[in-house]
C-alpha positions as CSV (number, residue, x, y, z in Angstrom):
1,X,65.3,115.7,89.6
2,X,66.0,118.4,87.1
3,X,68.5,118.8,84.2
4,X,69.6,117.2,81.3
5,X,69.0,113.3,82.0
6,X,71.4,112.7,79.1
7,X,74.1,113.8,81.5
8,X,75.8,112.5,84.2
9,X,74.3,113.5,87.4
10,X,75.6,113.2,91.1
11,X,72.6,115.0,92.5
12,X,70.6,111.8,90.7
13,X,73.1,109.6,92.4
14,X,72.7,111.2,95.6
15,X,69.2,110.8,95.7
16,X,69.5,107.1,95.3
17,X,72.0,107.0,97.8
18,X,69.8,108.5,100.0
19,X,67.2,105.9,99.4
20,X,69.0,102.9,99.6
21,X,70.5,104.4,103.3
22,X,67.0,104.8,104.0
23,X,66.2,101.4,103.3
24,X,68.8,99.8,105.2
25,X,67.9,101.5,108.3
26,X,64.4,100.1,107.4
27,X,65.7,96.1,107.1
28,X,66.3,94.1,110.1
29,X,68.6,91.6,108.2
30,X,70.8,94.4,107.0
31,X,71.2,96.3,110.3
32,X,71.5,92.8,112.2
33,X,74.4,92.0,110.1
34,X,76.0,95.2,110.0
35,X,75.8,95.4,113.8
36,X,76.7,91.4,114.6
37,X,79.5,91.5,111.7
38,X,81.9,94.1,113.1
39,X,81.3,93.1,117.0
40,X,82.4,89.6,116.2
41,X,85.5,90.5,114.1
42,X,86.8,93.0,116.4
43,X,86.4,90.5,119.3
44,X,88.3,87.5,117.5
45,X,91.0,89.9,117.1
46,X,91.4,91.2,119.9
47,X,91.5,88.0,122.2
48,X,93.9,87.0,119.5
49,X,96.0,89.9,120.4
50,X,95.8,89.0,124.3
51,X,96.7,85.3,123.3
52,X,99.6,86.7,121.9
53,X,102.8,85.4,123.2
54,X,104.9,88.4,123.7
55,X,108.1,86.2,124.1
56,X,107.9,83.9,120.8
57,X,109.6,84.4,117.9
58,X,109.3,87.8,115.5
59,X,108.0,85.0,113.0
60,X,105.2,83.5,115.3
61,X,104.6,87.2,116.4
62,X,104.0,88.3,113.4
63,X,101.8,85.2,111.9
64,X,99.3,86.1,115.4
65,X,98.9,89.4,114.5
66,X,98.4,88.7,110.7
67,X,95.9,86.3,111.8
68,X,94.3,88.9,113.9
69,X,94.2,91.4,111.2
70,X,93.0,88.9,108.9
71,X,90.0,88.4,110.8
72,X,89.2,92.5,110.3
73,X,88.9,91.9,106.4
74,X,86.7,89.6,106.3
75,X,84.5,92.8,107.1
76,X,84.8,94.5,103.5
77,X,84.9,91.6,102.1
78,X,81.4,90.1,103.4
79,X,79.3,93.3,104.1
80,X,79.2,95.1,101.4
81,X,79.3,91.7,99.3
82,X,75.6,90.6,101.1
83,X,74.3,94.3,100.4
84,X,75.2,94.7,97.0
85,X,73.6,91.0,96.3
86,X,70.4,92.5,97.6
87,X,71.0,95.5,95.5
88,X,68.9,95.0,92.3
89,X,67.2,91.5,92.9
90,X,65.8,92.8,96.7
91,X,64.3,95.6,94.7
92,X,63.2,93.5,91.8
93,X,61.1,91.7,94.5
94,X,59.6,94.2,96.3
95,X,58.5,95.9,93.0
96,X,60.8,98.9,93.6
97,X,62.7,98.5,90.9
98,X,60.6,99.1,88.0
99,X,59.5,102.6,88.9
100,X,63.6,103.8,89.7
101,X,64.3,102.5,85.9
102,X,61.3,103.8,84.3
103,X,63.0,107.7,85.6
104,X,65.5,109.9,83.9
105,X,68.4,107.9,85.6
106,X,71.1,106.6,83.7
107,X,72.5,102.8,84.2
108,X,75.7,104.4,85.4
109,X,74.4,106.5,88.0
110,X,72.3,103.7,89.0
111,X,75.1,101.2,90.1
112,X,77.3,103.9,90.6
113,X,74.8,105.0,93.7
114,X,73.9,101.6,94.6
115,X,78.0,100.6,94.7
116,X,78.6,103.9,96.7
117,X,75.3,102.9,99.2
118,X,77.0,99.8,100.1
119,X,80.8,101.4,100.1
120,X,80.6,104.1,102.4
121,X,79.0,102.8,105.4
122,X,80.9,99.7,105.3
123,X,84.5,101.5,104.5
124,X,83.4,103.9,107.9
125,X,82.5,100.7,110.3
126,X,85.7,98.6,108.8
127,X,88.3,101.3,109.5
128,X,86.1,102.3,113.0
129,X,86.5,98.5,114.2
130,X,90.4,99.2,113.3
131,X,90.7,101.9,114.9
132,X,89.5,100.2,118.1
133,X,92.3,97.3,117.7
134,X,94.7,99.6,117.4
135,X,93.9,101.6,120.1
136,X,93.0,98.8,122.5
137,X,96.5,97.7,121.3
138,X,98.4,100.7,122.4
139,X,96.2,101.0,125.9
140,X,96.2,97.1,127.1
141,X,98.6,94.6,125.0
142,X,102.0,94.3,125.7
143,X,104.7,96.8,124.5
144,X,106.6,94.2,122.6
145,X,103.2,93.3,120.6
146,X,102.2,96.7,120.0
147,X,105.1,97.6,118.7
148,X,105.2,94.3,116.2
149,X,101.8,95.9,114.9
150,X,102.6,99.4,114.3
151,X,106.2,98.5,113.1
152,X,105.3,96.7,110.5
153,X,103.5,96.2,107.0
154,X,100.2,95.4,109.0
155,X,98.8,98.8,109.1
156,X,99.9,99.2,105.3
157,X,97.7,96.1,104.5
158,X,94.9,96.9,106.5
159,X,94.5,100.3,104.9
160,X,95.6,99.6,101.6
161,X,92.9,96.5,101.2
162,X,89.9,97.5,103.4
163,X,88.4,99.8,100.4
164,X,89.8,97.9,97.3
165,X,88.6,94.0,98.6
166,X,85.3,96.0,99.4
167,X,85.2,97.5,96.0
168,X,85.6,94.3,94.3
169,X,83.2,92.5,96.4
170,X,80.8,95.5,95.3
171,X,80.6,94.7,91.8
172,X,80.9,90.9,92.1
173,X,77.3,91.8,94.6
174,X,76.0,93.9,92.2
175,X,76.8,91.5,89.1
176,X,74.6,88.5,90.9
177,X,72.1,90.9,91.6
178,X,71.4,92.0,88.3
179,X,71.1,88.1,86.9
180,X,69.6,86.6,90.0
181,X,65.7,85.9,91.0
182,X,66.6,85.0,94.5
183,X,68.1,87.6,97.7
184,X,69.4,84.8,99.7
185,X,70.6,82.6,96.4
186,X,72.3,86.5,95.9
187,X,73.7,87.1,98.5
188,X,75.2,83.4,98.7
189,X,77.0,83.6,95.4
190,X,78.3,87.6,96.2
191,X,80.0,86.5,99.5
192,X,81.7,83.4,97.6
193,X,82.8,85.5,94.8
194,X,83.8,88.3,96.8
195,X,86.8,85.8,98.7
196,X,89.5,85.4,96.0
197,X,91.1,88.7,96.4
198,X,91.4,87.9,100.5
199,X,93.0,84.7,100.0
200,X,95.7,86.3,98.6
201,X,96.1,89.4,101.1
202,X,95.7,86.6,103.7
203,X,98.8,84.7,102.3
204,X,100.4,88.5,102.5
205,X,99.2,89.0,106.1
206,X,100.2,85.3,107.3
207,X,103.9,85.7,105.9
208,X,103.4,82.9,103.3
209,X,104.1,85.2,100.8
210,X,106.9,87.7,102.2
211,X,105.3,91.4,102.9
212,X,107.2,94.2,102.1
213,X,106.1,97.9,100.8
214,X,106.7,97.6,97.5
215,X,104.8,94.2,97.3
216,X,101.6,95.3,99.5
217,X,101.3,98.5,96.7
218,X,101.7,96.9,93.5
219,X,99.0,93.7,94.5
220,X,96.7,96.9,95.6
221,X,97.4,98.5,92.2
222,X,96.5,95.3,90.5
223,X,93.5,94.9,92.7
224,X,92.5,98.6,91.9
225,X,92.6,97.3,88.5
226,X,90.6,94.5,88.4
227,X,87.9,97.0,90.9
228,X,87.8,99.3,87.6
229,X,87.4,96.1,84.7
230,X,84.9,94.8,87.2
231,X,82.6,98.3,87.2
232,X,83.3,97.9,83.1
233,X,81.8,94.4,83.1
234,X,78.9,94.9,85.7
235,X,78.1,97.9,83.5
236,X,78.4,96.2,80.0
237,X,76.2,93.1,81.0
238,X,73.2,95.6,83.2
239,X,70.8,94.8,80.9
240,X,67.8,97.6,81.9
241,X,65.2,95.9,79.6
242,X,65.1,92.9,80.7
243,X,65.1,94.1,84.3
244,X,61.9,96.5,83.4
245,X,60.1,93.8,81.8
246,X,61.4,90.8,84.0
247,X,62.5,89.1,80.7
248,X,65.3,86.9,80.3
249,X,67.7,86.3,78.0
């Protein structure tokens, strides 16, 4: 890595991208769960769209298919939540870390490529297991069901959320990470810290709380908001020192 270390670098953050892709592919716990995790929560939703019943009401219709949905963001919400818990304290224990910290790499381009590690992979497998509802939707549900899914606000929701819940379960990941001295212990506290912002989209997608446009963008502009306080937090308390030296303070 050449250049100024002093400034920002993406070709720094790429290469730990790279790295943490590579060692992924490398950890049977991580490729278990990103291969188990979407094949479960695109079947659940799918038999839940067969279970459909296409003559109830609009209202019962509609709280099926929110349930349905709902089921597809638990997928941003625990995947990248269980990868970014591993992010710092997995390394930490392996004796990886160190020698990353100990280069020209700034703390921001350091969580910066360990938050875009766990983002993009999940973000492509989380929309790829929508895309398969929707089109096993078109192809084998009934019309009137179909049409109660691309009608209305569930598409909106499902695209609007998937990469802001996954964002903020990013950071809350990464956060633990930095303080913890345990993976699983982690990864634990990241999934259960990552569920807040879903209960609230759920009460959206179940039509306890009335969906509409208007509504579905302004709670994904306040959840956008809290994303970028939570990457100002995670970054104020990364504490490289103690990390180095395996202090605490």
């Amino acid at each position: 890595m050449s250049g100024d270390p002093m400034r920002f670098s993406w070709r720094r953050v790429g290469a730990i991208v790279g790295k943490e892709l590579r060692d992924y592919r490398r950890n049977r716990f991580v490729v278990g769960t990103m291969t188990a995790t979407p094949l479960l929560f695109v079947t659940l939703p799918i038999i839940q769209l067969f279970l459909a019943n296409a003559a109830a009401s609009n209202a019962k219709l509609n709280d099926r298919i929110g349930l349905s949905l709902l089921y597809m963001l638990i997928i941003p919400v625990t995947m990248p939540s269980i990868l970014a818990g591993y992010s710092v304290v997995g390394e930490r224990e392996q004796g990886t870390l160190e020698p990353v910290l100990t280069t020209p790499i700034r703390s921001d381009e350091f969580l910066i490529a360990k938050a875009l590690a766990a983002f993009a992979p999940v973000l492509v497998i989380a929309y790829a297991v929508f895309g398969v509802f929707l089109g096993a939707a078109a192809l084998f549900a009934h019309p009137v069901i179909a049409t109660a899914i691309y009608s209305g606000q569930h598409v909106l929701v499902q695209l609007l959320f998937t990469p802001l819940l996954a964002g903020w379960a990013i950071w809350v990941g990464i956060a633990v990470s930095t303080r913890a001295t345990d993976v699983r212990v982690a990864q634990q506290l990241a999934v259960l810290g990552s569920f807040p912002p879903l209960i609230i989209v759920a009460l959206m997608s179940l039509n306890v709380i009335p969906e509409s446009v208007v509504l579905a963008v302004a709670l994904a502009a306040a959840l956008l908001v809290f994303d970028l306080l939570a990457w100002r937090v995670v970054a104020a308390m990364f504490d490289r020192e103690r990390l180095v030296t395996g202090g605490s303070r």
